[in-house]
N, CA, C and O atoms as a GROMACS GRO file, in nm:
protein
  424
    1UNK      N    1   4.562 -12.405   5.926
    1UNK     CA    2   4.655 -12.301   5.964
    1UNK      C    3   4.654 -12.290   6.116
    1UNK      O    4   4.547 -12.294   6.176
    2UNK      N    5   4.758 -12.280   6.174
    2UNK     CA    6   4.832 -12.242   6.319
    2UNK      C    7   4.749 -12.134   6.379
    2UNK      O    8   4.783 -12.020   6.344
    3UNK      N    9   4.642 -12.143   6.465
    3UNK     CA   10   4.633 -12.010   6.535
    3UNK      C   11   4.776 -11.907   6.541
    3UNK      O   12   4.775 -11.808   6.468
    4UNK      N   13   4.848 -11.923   6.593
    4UNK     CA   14   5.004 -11.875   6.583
    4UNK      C   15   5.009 -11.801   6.470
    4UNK      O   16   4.989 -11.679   6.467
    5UNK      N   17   5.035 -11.873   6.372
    5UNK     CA   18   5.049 -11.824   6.252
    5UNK      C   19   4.949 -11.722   6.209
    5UNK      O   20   4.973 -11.601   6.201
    6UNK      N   21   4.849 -11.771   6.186
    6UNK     CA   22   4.727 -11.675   6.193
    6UNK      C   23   4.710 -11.538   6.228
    6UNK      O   24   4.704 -11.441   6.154
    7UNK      N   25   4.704 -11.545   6.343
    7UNK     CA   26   4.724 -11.442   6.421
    7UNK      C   27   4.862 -11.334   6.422
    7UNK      O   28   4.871 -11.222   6.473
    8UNK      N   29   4.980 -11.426   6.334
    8UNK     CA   30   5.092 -11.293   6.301
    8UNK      C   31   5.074 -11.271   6.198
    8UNK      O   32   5.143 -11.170   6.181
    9UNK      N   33   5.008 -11.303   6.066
    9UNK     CA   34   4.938 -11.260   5.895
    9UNK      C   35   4.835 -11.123   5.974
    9UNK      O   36   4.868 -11.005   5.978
   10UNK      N   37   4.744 -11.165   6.014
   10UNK     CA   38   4.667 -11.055   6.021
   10UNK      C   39   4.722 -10.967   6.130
   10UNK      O   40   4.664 -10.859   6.143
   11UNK      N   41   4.812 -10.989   6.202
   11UNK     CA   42   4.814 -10.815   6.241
   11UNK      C   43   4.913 -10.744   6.211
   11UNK      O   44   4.932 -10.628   6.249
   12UNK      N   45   5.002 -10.828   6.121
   12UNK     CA   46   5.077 -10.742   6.016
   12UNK      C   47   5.027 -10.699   5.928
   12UNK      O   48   5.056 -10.592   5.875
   13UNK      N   49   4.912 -10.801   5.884
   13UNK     CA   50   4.744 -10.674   5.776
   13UNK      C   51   4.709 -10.600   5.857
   13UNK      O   52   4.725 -10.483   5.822
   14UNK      N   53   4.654 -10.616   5.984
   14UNK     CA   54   4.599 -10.482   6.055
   14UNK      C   55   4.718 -10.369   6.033
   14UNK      O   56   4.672 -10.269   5.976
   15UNK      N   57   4.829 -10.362   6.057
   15UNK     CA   58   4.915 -10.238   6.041
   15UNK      C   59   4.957 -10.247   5.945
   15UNK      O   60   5.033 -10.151   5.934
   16UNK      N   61   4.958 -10.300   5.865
   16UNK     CA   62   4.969 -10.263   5.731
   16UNK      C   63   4.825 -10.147   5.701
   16UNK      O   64   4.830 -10.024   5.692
   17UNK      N   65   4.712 -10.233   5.692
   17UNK     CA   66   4.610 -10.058   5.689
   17UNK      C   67   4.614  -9.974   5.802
   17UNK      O   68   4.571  -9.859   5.795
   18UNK      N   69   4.674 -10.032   5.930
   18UNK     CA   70   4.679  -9.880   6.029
   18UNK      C   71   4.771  -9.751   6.021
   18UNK      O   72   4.743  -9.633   6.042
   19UNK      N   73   4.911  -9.821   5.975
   19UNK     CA   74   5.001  -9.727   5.966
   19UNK      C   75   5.072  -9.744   5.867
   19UNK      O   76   5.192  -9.720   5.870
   20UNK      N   77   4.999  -9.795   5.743
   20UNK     CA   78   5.094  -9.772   5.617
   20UNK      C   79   5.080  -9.647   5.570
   20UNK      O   80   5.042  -9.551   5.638
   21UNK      N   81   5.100  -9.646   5.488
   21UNK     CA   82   5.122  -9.494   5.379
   21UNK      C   83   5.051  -9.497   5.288
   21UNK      O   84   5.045  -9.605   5.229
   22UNK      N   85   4.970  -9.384   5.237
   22UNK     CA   86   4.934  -9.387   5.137
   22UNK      C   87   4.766  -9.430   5.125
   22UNK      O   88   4.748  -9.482   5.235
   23UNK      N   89   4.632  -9.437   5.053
   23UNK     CA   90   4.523  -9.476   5.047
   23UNK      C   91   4.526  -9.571   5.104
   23UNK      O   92   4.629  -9.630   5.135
   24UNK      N   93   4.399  -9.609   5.133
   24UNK     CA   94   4.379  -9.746   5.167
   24UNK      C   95   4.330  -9.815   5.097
   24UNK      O   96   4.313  -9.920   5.158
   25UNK      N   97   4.288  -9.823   4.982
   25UNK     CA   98   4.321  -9.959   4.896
   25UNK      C   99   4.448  -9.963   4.877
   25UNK      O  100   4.479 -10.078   4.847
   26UNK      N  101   4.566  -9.873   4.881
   26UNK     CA  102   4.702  -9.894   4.845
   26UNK      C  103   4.750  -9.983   4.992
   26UNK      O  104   4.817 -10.086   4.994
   27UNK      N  105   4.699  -9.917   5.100
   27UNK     CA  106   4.734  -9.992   5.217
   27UNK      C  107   4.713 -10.180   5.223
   27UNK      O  108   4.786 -10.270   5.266
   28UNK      N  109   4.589 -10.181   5.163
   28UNK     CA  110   4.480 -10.326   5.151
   28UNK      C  111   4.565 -10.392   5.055
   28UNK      O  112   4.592 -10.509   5.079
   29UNK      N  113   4.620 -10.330   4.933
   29UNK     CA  114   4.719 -10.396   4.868
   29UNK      C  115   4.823 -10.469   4.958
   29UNK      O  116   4.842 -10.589   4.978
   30UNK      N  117   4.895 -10.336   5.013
   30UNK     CA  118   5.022 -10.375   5.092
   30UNK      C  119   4.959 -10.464   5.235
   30UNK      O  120   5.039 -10.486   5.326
   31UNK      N  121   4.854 -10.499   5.245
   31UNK     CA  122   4.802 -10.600   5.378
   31UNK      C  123   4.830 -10.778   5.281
   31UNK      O  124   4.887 -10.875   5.329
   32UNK      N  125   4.772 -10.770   5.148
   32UNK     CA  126   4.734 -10.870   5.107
   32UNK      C  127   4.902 -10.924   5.066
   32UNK      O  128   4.944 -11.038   5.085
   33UNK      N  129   4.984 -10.803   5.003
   33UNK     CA  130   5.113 -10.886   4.918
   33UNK      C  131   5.173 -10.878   5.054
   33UNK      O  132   5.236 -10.980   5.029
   34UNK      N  133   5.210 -10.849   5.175
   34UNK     CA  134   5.323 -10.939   5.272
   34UNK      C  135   5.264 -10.975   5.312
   34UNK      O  136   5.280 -11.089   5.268
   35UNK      N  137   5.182 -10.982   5.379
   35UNK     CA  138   5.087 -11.075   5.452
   35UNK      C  139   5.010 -11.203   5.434
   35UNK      O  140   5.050 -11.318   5.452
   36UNK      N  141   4.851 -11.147   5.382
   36UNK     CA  142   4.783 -11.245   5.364
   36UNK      C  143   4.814 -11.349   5.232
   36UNK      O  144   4.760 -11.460   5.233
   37UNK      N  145   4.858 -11.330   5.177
   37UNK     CA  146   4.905 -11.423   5.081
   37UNK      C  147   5.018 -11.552   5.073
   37UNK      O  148   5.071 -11.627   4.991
   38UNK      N  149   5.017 -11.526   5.199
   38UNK     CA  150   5.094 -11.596   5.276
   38UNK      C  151   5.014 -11.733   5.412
   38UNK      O  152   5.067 -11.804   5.497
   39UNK      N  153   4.896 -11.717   5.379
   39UNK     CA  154   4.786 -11.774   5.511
   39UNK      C  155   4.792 -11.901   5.385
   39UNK      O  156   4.765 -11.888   5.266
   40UNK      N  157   4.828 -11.997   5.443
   40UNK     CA  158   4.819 -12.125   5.408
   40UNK      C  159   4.794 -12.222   5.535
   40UNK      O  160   4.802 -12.177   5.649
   41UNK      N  161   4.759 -12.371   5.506
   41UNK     CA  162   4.771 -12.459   5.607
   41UNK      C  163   4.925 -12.472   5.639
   41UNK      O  164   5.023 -12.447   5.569
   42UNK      N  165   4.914 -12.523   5.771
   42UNK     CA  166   5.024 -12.587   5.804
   42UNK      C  167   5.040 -12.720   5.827
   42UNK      O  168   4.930 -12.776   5.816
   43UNK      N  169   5.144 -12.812   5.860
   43UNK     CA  170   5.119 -12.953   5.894
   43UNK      C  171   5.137 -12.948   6.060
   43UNK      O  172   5.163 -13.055   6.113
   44UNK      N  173   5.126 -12.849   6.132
   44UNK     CA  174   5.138 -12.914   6.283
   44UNK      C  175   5.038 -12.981   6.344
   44UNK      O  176   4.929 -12.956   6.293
   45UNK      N  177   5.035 -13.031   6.405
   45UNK     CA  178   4.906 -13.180   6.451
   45UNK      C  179   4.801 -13.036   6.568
   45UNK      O  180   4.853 -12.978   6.663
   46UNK      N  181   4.714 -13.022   6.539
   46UNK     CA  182   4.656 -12.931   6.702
   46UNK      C  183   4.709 -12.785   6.664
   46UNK      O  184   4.789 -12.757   6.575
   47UNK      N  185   4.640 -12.690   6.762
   47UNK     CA  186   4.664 -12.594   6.728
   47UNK      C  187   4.631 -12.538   6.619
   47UNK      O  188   4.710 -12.456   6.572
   48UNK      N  189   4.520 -12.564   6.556
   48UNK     CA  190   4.456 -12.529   6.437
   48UNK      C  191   4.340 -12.378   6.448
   48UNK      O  192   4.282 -12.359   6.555
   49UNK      N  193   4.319 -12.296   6.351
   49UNK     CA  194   4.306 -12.172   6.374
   49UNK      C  195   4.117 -12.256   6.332
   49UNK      O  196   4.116 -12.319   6.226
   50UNK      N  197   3.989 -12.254   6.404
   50UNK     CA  198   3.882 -12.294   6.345
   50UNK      C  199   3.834 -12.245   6.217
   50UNK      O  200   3.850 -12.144   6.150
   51UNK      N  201   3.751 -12.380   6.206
   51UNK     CA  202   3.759 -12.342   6.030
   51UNK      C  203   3.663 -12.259   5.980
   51UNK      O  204   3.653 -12.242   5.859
   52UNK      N  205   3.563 -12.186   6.087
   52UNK     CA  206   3.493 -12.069   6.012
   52UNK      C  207   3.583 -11.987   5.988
   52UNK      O  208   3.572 -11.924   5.883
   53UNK      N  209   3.714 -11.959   6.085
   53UNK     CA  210   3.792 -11.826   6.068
   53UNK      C  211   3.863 -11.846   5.960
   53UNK      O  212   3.888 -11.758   5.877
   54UNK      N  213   3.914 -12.003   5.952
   54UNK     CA  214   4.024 -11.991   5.848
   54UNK      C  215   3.923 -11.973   5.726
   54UNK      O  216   3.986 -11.925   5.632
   55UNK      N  217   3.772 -11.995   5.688
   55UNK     CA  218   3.698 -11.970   5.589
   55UNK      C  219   3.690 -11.821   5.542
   55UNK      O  220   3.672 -11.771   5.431
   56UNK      N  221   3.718 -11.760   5.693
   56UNK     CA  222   3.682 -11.616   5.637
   56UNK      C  223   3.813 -11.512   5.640
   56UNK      O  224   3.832 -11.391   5.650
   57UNK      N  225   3.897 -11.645   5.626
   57UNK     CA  226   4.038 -11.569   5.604
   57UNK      C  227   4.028 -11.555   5.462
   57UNK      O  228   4.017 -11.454   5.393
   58UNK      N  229   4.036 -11.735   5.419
   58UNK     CA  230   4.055 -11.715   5.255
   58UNK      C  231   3.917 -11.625   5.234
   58UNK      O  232   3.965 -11.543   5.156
   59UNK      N  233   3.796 -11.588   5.248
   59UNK     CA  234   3.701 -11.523   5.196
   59UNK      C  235   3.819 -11.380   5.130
   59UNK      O  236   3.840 -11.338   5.016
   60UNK      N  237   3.863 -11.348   5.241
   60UNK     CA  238   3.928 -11.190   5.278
   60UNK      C  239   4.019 -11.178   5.128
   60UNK      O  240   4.009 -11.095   5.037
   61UNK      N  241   4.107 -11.294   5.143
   61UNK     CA  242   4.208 -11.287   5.047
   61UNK      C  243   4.142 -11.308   4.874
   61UNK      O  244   4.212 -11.266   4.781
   62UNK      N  245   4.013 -11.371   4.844
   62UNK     CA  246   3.934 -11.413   4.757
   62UNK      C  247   3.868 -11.310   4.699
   62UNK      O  248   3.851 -11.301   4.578
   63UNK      N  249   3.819 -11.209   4.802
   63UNK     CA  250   3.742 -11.070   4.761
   63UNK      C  251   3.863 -10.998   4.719
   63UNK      O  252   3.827 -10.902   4.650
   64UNK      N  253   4.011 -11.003   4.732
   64UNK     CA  254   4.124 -10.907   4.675
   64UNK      C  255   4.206 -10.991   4.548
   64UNK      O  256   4.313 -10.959   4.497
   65UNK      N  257   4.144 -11.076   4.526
   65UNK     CA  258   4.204 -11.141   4.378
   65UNK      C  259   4.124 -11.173   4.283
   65UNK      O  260   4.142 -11.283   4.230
   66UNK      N  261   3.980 -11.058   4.223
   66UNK     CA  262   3.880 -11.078   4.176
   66UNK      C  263   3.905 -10.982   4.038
   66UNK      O  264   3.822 -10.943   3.956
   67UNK      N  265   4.056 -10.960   4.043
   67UNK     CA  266   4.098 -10.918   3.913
   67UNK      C  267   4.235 -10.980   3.903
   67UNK      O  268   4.265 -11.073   3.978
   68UNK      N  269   4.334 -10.924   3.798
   68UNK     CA  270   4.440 -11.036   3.790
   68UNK      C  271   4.556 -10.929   3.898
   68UNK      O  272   4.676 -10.955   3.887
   69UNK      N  273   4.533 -10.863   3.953
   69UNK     CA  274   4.631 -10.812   4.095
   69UNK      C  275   4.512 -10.767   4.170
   69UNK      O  276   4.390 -10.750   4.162
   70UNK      N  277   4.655 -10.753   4.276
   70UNK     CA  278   4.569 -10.681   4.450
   70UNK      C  279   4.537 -10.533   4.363
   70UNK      O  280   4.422 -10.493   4.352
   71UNK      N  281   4.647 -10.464   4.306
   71UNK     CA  282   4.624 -10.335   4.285
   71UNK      C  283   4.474 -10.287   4.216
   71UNK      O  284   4.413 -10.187   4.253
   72UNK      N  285   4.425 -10.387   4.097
   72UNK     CA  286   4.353 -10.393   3.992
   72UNK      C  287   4.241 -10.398   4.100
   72UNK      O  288   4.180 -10.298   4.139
   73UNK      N  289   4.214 -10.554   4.156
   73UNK     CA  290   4.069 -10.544   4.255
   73UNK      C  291   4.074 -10.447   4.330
   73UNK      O  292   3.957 -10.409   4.328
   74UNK      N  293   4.121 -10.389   4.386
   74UNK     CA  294   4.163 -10.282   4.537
   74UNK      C  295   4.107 -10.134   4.451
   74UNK      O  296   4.039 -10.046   4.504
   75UNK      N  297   4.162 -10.135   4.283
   75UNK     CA  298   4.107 -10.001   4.225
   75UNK      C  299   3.983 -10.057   4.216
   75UNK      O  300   3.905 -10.003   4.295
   76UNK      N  301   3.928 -10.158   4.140
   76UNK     CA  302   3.799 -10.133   4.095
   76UNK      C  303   3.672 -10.150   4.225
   76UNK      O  304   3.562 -10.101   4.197
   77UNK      N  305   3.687 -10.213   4.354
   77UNK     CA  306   3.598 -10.177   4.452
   77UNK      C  307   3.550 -10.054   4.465
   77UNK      O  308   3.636  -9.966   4.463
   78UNK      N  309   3.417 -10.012   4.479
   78UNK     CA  310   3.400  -9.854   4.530
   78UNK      C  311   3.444  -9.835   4.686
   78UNK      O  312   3.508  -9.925   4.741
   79UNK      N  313   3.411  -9.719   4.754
   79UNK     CA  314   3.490  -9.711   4.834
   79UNK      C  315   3.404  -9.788   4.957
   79UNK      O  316   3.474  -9.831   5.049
   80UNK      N  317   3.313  -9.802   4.963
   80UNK     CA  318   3.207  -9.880   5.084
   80UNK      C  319   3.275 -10.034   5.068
   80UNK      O  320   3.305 -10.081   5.177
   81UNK      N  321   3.297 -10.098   4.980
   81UNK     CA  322   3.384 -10.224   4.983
   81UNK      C  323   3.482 -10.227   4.996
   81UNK      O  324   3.532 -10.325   5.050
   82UNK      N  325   3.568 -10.108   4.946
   82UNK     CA  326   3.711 -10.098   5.025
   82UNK      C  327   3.684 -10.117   5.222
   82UNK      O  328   3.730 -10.215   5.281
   83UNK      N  329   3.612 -10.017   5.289
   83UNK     CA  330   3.558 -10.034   5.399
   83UNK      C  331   3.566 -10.130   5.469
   83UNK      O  332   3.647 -10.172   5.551
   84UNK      N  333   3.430 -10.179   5.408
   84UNK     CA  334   3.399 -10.308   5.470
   84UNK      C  335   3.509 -10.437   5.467
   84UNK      O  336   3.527 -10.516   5.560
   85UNK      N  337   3.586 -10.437   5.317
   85UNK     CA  338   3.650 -10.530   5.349
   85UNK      C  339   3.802 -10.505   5.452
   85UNK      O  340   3.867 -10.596   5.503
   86UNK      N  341   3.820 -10.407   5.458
   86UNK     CA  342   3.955 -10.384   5.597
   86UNK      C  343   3.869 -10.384   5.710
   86UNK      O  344   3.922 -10.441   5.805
   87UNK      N  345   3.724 -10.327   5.739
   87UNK     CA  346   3.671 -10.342   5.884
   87UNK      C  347   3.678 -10.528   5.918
   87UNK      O  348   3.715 -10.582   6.023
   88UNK      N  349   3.621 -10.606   5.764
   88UNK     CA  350   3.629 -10.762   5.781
   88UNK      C  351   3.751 -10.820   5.869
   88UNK      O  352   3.756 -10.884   5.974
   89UNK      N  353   3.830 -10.776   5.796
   89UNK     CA  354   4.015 -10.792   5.852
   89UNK      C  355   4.014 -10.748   5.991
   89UNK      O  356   4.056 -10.818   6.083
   90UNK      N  357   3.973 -10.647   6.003
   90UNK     CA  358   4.050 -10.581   6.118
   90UNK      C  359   3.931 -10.671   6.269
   90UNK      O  360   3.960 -10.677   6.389
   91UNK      N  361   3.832 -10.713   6.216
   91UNK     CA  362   3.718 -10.801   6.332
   91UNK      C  363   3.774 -10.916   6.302
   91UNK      O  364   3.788 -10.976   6.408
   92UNK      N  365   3.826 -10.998   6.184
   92UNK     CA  366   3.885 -11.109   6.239
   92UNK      C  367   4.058 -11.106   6.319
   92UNK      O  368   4.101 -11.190   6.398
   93UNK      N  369   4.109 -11.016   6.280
   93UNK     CA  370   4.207 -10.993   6.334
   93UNK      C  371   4.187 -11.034   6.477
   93UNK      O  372   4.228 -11.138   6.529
   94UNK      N  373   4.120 -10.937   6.532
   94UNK     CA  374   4.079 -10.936   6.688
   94UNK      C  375   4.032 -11.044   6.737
   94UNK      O  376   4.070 -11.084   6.847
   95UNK      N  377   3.904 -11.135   6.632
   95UNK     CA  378   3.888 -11.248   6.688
   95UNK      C  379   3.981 -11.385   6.749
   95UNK      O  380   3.981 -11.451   6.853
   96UNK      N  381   4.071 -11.387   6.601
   96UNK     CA  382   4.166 -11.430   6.639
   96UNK      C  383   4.315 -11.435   6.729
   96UNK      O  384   4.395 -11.525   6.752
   97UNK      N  385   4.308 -11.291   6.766
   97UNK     CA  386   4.371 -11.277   6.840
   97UNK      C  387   4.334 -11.282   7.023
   97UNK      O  388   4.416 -11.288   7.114
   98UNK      N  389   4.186 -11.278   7.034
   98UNK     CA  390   4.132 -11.381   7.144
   98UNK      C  391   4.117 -11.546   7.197
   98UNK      O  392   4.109 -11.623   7.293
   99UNK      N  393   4.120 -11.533   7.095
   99UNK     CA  394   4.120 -11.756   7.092
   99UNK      C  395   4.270 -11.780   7.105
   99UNK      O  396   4.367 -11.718   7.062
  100UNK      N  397   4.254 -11.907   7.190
  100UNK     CA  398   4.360 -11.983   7.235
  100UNK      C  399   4.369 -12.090   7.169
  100UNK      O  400   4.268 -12.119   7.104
  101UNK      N  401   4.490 -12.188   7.161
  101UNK     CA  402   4.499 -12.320   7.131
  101UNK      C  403   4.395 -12.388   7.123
  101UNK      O  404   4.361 -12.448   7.022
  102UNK      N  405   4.340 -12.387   7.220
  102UNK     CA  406   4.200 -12.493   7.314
  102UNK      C  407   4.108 -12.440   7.269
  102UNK      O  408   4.012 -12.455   7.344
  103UNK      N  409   4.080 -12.375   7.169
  103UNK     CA  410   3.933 -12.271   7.098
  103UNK      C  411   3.830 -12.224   7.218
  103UNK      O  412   3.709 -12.243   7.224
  104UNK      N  413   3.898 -12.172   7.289
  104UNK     CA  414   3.867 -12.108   7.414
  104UNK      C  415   3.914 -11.932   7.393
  104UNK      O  416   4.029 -11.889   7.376
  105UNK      N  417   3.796 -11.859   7.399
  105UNK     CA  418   3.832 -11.730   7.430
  105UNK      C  419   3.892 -11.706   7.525
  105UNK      O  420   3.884 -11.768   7.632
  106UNK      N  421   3.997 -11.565   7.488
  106UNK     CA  422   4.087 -11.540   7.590
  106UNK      C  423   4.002 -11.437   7.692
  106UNK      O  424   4.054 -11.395   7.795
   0.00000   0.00000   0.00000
C-alpha cells in the first residue's frame, strides 16, 4: 500500500472517531466500513507504506472482523478494547502521517 493512500484511509478513520456521531464503537464501525476496508496493496513501484505499519494496519482491521460485522465485533469488545483499539488507529494514523516516500520521518 501507497504511503499516499495510507495516510488518506486513516485519517478519514481518525475523523470518523473524532467527529462522527454517535458512540464510539458506532464511530469505529463507521472508521472501518468507509475507510479501512478499503487499505489494500497497490501496484505502484516505490512509495510503499513499511511493512510493520502496513502489518498493523491489517492488525487494526482484523481485531474489527472477529465477528461476522464491524457492528457485531465493535458490540461485543468491552469498553477498554474499544479504547485501545481507536487510540491503536489514531498512533498509527500520526505515524504515518510523518513518514515520507523515502521512509524518512518528517
Amino acid at each position: 500500500m501507497g504511503i499516499p493512500n495510507a495516510e488518506s484511509l486513516l485519517t478519514r478513520a481518525v475523523l470518523a472517531l473524532s467527529t462522527g456521531t454517535g458512540t464510539l464503537r458506532s464511530r469505529m464501525v463507521d472508521a472501518c466500513t468507509y475507510s479501512l476496508t478499503h487499505a489494500e496493496p497497490d501496484a505502484k513501484e516505490g512509495d510503499y507504506l513499511p511493512e510493520d505499519m502496513y502489518q498493523r494496519l491489517k492488525l487494526l482491521v482484523d481485531r474489527m472482523t472477529t465477528e461476522v460485522t464491524f457492528a457485531d465485533t465493535a458490540a461485543a469488545m468491552n469498553d477498554e478494547d474499544a479504547q485501545q483499539w481507536a487510540t491503536d488507529l489514531t498512533q498509527l494514523a500520526f505515524e504515518v502521517a510523518r513518514f515520507d516516500a523515502e521512509g524518512q520521518s518528517r
